[in-house]
KOLTORSE-763403 format. One record per residue: x, z, y of N, C-alpha, C in turn; residue in three letters. Coordinates in steps of 0.2 Angstrom, whole numbers, plus 5000, padded with zeros to 4 digits. Each point is the difference from the previous one (the first is absolute). Example, Ala and Ser with C-alpha at 12.3 -4.5 7.8 and 13.67 -1.06 7.14 Angstrom:
<nodes>
506650394972499650005006500450005006ALA 499849965005500450015006499650035005SER 
</nodes>
This chain:
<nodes>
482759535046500749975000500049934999UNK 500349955004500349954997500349974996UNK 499849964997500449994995500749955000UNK 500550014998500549935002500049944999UNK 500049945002499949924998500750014997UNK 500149964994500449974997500049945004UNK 501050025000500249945003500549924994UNK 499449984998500049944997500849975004UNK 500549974992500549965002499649935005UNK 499749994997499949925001499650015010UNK 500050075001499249995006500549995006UNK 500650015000500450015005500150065003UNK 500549995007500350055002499450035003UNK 499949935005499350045005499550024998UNK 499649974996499450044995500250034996UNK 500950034998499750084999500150065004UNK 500549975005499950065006499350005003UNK 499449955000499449995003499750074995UNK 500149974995499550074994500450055000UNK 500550045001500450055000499450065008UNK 500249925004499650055009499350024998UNK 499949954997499150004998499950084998UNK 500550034995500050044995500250075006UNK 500550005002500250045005499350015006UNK 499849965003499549995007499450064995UNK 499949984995499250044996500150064999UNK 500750024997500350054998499850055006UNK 500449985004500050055005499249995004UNK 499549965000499450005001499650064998UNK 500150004994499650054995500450054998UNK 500550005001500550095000499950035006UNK 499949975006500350055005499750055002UNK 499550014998499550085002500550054993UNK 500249994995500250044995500750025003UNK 500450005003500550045004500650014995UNK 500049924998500650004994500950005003UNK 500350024998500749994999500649974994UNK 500049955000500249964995500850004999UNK 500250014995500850014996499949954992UNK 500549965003500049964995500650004996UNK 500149994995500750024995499650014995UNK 500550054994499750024995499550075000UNK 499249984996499949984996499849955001UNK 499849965007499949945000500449935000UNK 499849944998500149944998500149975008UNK 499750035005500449985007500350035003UNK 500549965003500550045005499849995005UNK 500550045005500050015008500649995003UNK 500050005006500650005005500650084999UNK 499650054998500250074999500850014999UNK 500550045001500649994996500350095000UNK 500350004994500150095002500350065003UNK 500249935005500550055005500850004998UNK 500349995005500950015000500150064995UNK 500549974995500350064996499750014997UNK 499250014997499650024995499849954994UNK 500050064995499749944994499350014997UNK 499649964997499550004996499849974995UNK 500050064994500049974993499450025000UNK 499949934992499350014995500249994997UNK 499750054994500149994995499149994996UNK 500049954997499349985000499949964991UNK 499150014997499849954997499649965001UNK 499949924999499549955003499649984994UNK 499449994998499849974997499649945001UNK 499949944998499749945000499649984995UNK 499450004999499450014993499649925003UNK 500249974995499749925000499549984993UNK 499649964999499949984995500549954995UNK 500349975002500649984998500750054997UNK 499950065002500450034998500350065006UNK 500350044998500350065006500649995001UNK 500150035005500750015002500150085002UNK 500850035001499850055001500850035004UNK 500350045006500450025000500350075002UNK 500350014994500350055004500650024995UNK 500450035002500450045009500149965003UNK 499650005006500149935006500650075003UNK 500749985002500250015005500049975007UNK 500050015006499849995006500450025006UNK 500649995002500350025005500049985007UNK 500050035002499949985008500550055005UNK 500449965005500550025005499849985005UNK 500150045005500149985007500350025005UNK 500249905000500649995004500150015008UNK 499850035004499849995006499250015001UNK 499950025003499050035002499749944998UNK 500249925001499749934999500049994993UNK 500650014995500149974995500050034995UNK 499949964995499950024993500249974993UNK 500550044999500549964991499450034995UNK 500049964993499650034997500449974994UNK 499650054993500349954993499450034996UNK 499849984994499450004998500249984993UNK 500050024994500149994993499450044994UNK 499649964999499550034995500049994991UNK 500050034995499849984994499649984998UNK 499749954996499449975001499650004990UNK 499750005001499550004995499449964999UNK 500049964995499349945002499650024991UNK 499449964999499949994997499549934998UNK 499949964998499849925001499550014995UNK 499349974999499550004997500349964994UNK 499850074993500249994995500850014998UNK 500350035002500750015002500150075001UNK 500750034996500150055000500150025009UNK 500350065001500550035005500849975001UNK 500150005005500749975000500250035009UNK 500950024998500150025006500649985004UNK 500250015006500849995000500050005009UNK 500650015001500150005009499649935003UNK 499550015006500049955003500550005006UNK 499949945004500449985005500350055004UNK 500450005004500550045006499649975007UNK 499750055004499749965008500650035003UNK 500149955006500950025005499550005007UNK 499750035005499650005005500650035006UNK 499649965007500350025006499350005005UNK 499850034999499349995006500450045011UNK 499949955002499950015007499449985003UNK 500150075006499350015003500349965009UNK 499949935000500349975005499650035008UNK 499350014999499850005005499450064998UNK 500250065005499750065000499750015009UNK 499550005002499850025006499350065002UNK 500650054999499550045001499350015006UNK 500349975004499449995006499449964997UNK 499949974995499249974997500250014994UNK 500450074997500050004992499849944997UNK 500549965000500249934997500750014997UNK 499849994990501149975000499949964994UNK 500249945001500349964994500750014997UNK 499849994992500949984996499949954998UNK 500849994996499949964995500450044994UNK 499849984993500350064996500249924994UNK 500549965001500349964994500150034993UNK 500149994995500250044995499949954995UNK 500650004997500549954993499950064994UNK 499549954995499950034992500549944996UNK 500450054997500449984997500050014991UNK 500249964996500050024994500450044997UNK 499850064998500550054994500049974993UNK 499449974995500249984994499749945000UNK 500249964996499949914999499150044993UNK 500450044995499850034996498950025003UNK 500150045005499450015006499749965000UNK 500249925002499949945002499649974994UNK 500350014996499849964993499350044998UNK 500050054999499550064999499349995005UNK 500149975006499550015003500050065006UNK 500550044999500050065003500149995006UNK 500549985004500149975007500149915002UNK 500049995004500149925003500449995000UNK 500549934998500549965003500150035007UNK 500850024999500250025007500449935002UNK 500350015008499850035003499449985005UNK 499850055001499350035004499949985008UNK 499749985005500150035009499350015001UNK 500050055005499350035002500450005008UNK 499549935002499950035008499350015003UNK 500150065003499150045002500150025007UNK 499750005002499650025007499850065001UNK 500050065003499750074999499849985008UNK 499350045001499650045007499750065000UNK 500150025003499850085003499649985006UNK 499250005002500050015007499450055001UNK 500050055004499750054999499249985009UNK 499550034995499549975006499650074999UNK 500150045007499750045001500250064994UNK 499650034997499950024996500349994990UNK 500049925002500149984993500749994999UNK 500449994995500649954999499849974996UNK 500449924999499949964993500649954999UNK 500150014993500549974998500049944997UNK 500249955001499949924998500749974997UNK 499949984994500649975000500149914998UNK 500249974999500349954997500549955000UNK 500249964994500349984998500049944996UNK 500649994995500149964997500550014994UNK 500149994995500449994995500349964998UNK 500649984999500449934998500250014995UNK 499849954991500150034995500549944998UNK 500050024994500549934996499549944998UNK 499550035002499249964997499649975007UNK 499450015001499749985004499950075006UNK 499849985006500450075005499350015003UNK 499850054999499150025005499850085005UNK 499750005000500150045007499550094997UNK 500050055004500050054999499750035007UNK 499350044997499850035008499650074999UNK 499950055006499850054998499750045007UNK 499850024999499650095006500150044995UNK 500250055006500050074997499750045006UNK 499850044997499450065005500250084996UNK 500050055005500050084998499750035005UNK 500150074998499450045003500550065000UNK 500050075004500350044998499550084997UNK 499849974996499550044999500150095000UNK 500850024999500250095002500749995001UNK 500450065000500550005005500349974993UNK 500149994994500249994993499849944999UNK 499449994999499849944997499849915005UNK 500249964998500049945002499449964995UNK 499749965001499549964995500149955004UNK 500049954997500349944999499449944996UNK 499949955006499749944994500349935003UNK 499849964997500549905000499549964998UNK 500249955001499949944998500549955000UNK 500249964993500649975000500049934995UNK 500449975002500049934997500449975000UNK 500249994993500649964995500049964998UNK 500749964997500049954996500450004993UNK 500049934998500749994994500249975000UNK 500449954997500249935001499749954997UNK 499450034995499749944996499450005006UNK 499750045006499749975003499250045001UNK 500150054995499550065000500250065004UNK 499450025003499950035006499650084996UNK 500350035005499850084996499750035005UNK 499650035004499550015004499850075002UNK 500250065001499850054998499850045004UNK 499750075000500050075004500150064997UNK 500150055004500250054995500050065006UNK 500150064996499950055007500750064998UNK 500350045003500450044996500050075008UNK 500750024998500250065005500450024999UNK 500250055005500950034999499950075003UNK 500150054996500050094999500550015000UNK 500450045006500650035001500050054994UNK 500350024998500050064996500750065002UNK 500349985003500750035004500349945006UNK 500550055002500249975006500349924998UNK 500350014996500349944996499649954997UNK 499550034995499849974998499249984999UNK 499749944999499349974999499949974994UNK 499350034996499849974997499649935003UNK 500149944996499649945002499649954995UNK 499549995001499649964993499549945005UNK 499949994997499549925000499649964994UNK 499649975001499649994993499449935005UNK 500049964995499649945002500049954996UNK 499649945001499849954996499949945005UNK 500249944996499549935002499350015002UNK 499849965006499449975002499749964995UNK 500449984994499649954994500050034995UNK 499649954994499850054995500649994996UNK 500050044994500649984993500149925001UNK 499449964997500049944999500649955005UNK 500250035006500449985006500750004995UNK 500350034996500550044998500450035006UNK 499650025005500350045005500050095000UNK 500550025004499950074996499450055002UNK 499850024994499550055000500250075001UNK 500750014999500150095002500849975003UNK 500050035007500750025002500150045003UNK 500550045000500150085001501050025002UNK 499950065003500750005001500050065002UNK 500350044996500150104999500850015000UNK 500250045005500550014999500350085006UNK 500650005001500350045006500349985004UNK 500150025006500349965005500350105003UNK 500849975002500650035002500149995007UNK 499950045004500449995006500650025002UNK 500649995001500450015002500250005007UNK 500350065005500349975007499750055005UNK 500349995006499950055005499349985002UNK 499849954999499449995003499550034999UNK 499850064994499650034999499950075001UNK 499350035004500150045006499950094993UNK 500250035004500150064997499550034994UNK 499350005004499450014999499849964993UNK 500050014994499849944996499149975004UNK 499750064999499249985004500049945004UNK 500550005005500149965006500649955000UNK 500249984993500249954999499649955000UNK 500349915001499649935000499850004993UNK 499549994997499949954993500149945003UNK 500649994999500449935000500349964994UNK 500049934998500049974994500749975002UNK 500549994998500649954997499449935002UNK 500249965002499649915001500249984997UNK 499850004993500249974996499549964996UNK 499949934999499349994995500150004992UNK 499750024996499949994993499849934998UNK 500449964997499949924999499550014993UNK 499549974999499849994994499949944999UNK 500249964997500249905001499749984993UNK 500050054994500149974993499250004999UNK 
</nodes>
């Protein structure tokens, strides 16, 4: 598996789309005899083109953990909401309660941020299973209180990303990137996501992904997870992974993501068995 290049503020646009292809060309190199099918959203940290159909909804209710040497972070109830506006498009809202602890420092809690997302799938061509979105999404602040604590960032927030889908033979893979515009310094965000359908129920799932902050530290990670139908409605989904680097990095050493996911809508077929394991595309932000 590939790893993803961190795309440096400083390196430019074109050297990091250069390292993002590098990342994507090997991926698929060394994946395509394993006969993967890749679904990006939650449990993973990248998204896709994917949206959940006219009329239908899809919730997560979910916990995240982030385990650092500098300290943990922690959320839950992440609510998750997800609409679909038309087969193309996608409303979402996203509000988690957050939980940290700072080296040497008690516990401490309080609402983070509101996400406000609209992701459209511009360009779908099923003739070479090919589709781009784009998914913007405004983090905004609920408490100044949050802010001061650590808990959440200075809002407000903009994430503009890039989702690909392109399916090659046997394989699919998902690619995404972006960028974030803070109140601070603004850096960029990149990811692969790979699955496999391993039974009519089960999804496994592995990534590779890279983030930032605003002080200019990069978080670099992998992680493996999956999603188990358990009813027609509903999926369990988990995920679990760490940094490429050691503690001393203050990069995270455990990140993880357990929760349920809801589907709502006509779109799901009679047969729980023969239902999609399909995910909300939605990404889990871990920034702190």
């Amino acid at each position: 598996m590939a790893a993803v290049f961190a795309c440096q503020r400083d390196s430019g646009f074109t050297r990091c789309l250069r390292a993002v292809s590098w990342s994507f060309f090997l991926s698929i190199l060394f994946l395509a005899p394993l006969s993967l099918l890749a679904q990006g959203g939650p449990p993973l940290l990248t998204d896709d083109p994917g949206t959940p159909g006219s009329n239908n909804w899809e919730i997560n209710l979910g916990y995240t953990v982030d385990r650092r040497s500098t300290g943990n972070s922690y959320e839950t109830p992440i609510l998750d909401m997800n609409y679909g506006w038309g087969d193309r498009v996608q409303l979402k809202y996203e509000m988690p309660y957050v939980y940290a602890d700072k080296s040497n420092s008690s516990l401490v809690s309080g609402p983070g941020n509101s996400k406000l997302g609209v992701k459209i799938r511009f360009l779908q061509n099923e003739k070479h299973d090919f589709n781009i979105s784009t998914y913007p999404q405004l983090e905004i602040t609920n408490t100044e209180n949050s802010v001061r604590r650590d808990l959440a960032e200075e809002g407000p927030l903009f994430l503009l990303p890039l989702e690909f889908t392109k399916k090659i033979g046997p394989v699919d893979v998902d690619l995404e990137v972006g960028r974030w515009f803070t109140q601070e310094k603004d850096y960029w965000i990149s990811g692969l996501a790979f699955g496999h359908q391993a039974t009519r129920h089960l999804e496994v799932l592995a990534e590779v992904y890279s983030d930032g902050n605003p002080d200019g530290q990069r978080n670099n990670t992998f992680d493996f997870g999956g999603r188990y139908r358990l009813s027609r409605n509903a999926l369990f989904i988990f995920m679990a992974g760490r940094s490429f680097s050691p503690p001393s990095s203050g990069q995270s050493q455990l990140i993880g993501y357990f929760g349920m996911q809801f589907q709502l809508g006509r779109h799901l077929r009679d047969d729980p068995a023969q239902a999609p394991v399909e995910a909300p595309r939605q990404k889990l932000s871990m920034r702190r």
